[in-house]
C-alpha positions in Angstrom: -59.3 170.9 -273.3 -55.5 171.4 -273.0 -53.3 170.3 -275.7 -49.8 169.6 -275.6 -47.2 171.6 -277.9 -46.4 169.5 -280.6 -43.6 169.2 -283.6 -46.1 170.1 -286.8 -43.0 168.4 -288.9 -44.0 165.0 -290.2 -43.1 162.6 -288.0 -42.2 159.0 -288.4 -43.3 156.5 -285.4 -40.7 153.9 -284.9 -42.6 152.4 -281.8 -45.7 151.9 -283.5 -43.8 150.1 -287.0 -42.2 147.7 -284.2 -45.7 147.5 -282.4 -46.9 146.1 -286.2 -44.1 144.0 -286.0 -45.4 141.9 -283.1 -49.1 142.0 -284.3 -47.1 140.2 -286.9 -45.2 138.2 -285.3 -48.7 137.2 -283.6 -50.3 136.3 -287.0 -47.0 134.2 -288.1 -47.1 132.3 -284.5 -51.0 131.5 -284.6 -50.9 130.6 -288.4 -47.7 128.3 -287.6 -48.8 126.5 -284.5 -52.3 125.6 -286.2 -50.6 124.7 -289.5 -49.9 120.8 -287.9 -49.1 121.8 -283.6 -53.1 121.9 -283.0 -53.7 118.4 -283.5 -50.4 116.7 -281.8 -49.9 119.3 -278.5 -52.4 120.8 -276.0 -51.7 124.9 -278.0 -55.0 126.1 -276.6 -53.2 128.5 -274.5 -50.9 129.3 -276.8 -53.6 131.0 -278.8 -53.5 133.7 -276.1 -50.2 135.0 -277.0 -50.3 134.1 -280.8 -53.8 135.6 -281.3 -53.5 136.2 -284.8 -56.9 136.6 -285.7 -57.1 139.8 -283.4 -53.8 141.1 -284.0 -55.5 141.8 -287.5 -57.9 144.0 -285.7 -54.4 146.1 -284.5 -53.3 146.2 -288.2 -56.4 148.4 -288.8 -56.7 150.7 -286.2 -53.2 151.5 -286.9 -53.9 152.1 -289.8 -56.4 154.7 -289.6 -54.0 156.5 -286.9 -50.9 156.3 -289.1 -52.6 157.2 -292.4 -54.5 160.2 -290.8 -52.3 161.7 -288.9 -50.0 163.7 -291.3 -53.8 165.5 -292.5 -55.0 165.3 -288.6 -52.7 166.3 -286.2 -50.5 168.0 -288.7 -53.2 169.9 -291.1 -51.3 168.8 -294.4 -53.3 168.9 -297.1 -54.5 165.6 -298.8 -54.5 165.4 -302.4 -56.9 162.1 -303.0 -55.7 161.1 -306.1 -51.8 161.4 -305.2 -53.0 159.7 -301.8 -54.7 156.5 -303.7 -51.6 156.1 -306.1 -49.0 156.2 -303.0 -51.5 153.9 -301.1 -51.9 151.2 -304.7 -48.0 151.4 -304.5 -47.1 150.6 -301.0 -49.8 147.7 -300.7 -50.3 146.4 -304.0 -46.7 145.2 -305.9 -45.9 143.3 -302.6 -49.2 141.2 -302.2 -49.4 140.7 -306.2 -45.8 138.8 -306.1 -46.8 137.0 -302.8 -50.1 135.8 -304.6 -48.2 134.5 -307.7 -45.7 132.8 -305.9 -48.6 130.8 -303.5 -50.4 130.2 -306.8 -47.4 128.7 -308.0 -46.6 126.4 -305.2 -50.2 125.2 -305.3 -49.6 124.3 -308.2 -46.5 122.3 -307.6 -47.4 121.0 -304.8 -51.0 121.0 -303.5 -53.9 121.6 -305.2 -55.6 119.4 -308.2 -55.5 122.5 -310.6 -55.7 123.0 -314.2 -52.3 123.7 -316.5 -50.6 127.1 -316.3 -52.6 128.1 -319.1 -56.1 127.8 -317.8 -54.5 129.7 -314.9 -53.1 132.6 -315.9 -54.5 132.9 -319.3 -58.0 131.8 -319.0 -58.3 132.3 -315.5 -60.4 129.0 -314.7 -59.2 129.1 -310.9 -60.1 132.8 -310.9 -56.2 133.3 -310.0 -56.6 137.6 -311.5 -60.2 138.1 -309.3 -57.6 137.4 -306.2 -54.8 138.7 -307.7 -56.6 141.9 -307.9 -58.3 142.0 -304.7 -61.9 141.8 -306.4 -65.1 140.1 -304.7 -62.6 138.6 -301.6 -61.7 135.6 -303.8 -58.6 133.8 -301.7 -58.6 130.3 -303.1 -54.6 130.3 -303.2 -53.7 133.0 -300.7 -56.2 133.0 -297.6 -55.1 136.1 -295.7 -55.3 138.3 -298.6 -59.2 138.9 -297.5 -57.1 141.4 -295.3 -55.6 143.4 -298.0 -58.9 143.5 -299.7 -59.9 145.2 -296.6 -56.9 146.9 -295.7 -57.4 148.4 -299.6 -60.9 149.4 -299.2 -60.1 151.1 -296.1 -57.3 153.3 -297.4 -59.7 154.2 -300.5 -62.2 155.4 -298.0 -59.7 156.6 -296.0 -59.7 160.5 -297.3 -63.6 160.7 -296.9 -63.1 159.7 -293.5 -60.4 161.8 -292.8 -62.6 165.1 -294.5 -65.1 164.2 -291.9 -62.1 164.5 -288.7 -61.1 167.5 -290.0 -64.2 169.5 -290.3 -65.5 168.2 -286.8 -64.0 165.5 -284.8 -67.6 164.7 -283.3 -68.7 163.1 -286.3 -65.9 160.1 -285.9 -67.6 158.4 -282.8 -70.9 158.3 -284.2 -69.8 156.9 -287.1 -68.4 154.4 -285.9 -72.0 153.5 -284.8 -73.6 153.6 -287.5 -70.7 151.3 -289.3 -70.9 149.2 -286.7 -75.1 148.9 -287.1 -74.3 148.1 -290.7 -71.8 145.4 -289.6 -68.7 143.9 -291.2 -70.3 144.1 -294.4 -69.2 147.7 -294.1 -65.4 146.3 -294.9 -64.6 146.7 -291.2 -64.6 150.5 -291.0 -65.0 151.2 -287.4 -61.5 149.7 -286.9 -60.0 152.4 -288.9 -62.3 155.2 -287.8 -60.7 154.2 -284.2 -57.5 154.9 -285.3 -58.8 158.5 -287.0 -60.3 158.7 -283.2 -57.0 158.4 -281.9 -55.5 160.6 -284.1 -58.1 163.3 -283.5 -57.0 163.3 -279.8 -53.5 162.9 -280.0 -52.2 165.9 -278.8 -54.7 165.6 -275.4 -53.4 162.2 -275.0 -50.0 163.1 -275.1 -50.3 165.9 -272.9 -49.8 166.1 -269.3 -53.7 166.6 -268.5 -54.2 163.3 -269.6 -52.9 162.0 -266.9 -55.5 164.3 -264.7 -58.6 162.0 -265.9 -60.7 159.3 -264.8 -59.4 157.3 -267.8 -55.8 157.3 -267.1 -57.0 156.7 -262.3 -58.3 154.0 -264.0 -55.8 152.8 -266.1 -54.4 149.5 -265.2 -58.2 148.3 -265.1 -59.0 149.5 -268.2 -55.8 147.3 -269.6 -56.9 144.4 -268.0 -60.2 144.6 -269.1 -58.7 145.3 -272.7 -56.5 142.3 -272.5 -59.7 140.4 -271.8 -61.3 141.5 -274.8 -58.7 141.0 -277.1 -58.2 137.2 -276.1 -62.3 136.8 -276.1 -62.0 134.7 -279.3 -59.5 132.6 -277.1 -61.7 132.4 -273.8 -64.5 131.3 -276.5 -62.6 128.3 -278.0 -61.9 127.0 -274.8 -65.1 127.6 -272.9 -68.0 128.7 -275.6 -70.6 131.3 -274.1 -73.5 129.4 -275.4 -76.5 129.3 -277.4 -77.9 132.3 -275.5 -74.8 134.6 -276.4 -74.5 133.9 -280.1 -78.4 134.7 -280.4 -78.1 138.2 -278.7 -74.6 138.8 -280.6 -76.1 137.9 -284.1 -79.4 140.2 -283.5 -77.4 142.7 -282.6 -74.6 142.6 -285.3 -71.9 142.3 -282.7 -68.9 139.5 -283.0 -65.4 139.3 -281.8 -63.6 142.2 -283.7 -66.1 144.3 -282.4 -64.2 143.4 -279.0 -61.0 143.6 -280.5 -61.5 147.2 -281.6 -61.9 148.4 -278.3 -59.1 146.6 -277.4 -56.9 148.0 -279.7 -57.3 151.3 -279.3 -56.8 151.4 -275.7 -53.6 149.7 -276.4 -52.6 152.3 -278.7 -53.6 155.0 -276.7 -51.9 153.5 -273.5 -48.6 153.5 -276.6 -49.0 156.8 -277.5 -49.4 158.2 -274.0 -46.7 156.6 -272.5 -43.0 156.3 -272.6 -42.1 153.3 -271.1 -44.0 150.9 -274.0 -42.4 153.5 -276.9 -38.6 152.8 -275.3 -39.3 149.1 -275.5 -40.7 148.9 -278.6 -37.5 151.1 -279.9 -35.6 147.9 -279.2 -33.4 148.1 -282.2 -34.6 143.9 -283.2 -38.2 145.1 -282.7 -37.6 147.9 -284.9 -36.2 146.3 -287.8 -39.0 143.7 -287.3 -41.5 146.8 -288.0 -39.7 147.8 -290.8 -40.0 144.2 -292.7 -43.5 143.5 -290.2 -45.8 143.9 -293.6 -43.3 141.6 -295.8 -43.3 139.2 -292.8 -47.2 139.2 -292.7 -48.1 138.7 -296.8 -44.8 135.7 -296.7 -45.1 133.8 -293.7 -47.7 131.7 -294.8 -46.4 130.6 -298.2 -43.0 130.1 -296.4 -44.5 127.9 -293.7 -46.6 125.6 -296.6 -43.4 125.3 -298.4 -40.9 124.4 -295.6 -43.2 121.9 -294.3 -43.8 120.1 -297.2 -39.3 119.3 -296.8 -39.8 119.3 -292.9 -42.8 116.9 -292.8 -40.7 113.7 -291.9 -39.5 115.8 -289.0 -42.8 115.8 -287.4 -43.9 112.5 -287.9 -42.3 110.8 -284.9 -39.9 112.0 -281.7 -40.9 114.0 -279.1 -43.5 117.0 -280.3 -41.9 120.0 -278.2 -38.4 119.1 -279.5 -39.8 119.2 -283.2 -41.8 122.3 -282.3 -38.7 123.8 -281.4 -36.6 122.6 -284.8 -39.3 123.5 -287.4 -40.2 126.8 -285.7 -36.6 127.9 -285.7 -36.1 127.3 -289.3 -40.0 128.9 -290.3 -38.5 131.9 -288.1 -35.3 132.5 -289.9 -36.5 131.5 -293.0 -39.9 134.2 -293.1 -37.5 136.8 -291.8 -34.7 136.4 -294.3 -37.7 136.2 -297.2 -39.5 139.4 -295.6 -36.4 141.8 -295.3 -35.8 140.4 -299.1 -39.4 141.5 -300.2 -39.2 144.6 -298.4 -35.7 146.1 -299.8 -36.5 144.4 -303.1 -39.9 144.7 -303.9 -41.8 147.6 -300.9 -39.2 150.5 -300.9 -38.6 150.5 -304.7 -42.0 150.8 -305.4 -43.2 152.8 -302.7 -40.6 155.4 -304.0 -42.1 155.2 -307.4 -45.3 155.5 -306.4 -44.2 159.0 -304.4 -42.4 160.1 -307.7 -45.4 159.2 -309.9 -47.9 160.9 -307.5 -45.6 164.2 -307.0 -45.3 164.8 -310.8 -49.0 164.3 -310.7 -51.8 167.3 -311.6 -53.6 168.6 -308.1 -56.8 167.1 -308.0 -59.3 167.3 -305.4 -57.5 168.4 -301.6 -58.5 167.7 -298.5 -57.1 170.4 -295.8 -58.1 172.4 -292.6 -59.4 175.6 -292.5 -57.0 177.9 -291.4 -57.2 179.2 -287.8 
């Protein structure tokens, strides 16, 4: 099939980062409305803008395009053990200081937990298992199941990615078979969509895209997308039934299997097209990418802790005039604590990961056969 010409430089995608940035934003507006708006206003809806249980289902997929492109599209090669110590690097000093600091505020402020002693030291909360990432322990920090995915993911990443690069066919049908073993399979099929995308790239850039069925059919296939991705949504406010959740449990199927599919049309429909990449160059949304992984691990230890001062705030007056007050000040506050982590905590060590992993020994590489 025709391919466009494409720069074989590494390239960095500033419309994706900012498209990370809303998925973000997403999680931070579902996690804040539910934190105490569920029970006082009608939010049902809301849930179809702030999906941020799905928008987790973006994370991924982008995820396996971003992280195998450079060793895709690009034919670099991939060194596995310089690849694992970049990847520990970028995700792990970030969610370790997160996890402390929500240990430490439920321990101020929330939980009936032993002294800092049996904490840290003896471990009696089993604060280091989730510290770590082991055995999906999240008894201070729930979204950090989805670094313990997001981890296992990148670490199976370069097996994955030897598979694209010696055939391309193999992708789809594993993604079948992960899907057959379910999510006990740490969610792989949402990163081997990504690899899928990736594989493609230069076809779905190029101008005989535009020539298919796919692309006639395009607005359809976004709504039907669309559809998908808010299924969790539609669920909540009108459950399928008895019937449904038989046939979806036999067959292994629940609502990120939806959201897969969702997601990589939508980052198809981004890659293909310009008009979504100039708007998500919007220089706000692009700084928002650039903090968006900061703004994810924070925003829920930021919203706990400003609404234990912000309580009396919500206790009486009129709800959407509160909504308004305590969301402003969550907003500035998660943003201001996210671009802190990033510049602080991400970019010094990601560059010390890079230096550790360039002055490291060549171990086992990963690269294309040459033409």
């Amino acid at each position: 099939m025709p391919e466009a010409n494409i720069d074989r430089s590494e390239k960095h995608f500033k419309y994706l980062d900012s498209a990370r940035g809303v998925a973000a934003l997403m999680v931070f507006g579902s996690h804040f409305i539910a934190r105490t708006f569920q029970t006082k206003m009608n939010v049902h809806y809301f849930f179809f803008v702030f999906n941020g249980n799905d928008a987790v289902s973006f994370f991924f997929v982008l995820s396996g395009f971003v992280l195998s492109y450079k060793y895709v599209v690009l034919g670099k090669p991939l060194d596995i053990k310089q690849f694992y110590v970049s990847r520990v690097f970028r995700l792990f000093p970030a969610y370790f200081l997160v996890v402390l600091w929500s240990a430490l505020f439920a321990y101020r402020y929330r939980l009936n937990l032993h002294d800092l002693t049996d904490l840290f030291i003896f471990n009696k909360d089993e604060f280091w298992e989730e510290a770590l990432l082991l055995h999906f322990h999240n008894k201070f920090y729930y979204p950090g199941w989805t670094l313990t995915l997001e981890m296992c993911g990148s670490f199976l990443m370069p097996f994955f990615i030897a598979l694209a690069i010696n055939n391309k066919r193999f992708i789809p049908y594993l993604i079948v078979a992960t899907l057959i073993i379910g999510n006990n399979f740490m969610f792989s099929y949402l990163f081997l969509f990504g690899i899928v995308a990736s594989c493609n790239y230069t076809y779905i850039i190029s101008d005989s895209f535009r020539k298919t069925k796919w692309f006639q059919y395009r607005y359809p296939l976004l709504i039907v997308a669309f559809v998908l991705f808010s299924i969790r949504q539609i669920d909540a406010i009108s459950p399928f039934g008895s019937t449904y959740k038989y046939l979806a449990a036999y067959l292994g199927i629940d609502f990120f299997t939806y959201t897969a599919l969702s997601c990589f049309v939508f980052l198809v429909a981004i890659l293909h097209s310009k008009r979504p990449q100039r708007f998500l160059e919007n220089k706000v949304l692009v700084f928002l990418g650039k903090i968006s992984y900061g703004l994810y691990l924070v925003h829920v230890v930021v919203i706990n802790i400003l609404f234990v001062f912000l309580e009396r705030y919500l206790s009486g007056g009129h709800p959407v005039l509160s909504f308004i007050f305590v969301a402003l000040c969550c907003i500035s506050a998660v943003v201001l604590v996210s671009a802190a982590l990033h510049y602080w905590v991400e970019l010094p060590f990601m560059r010390m990961g890079k230096r550790i992993a360039a002055r490291m020994k060549p171990s086992l590489i990963i690269q294309r056969e040459p033409a």
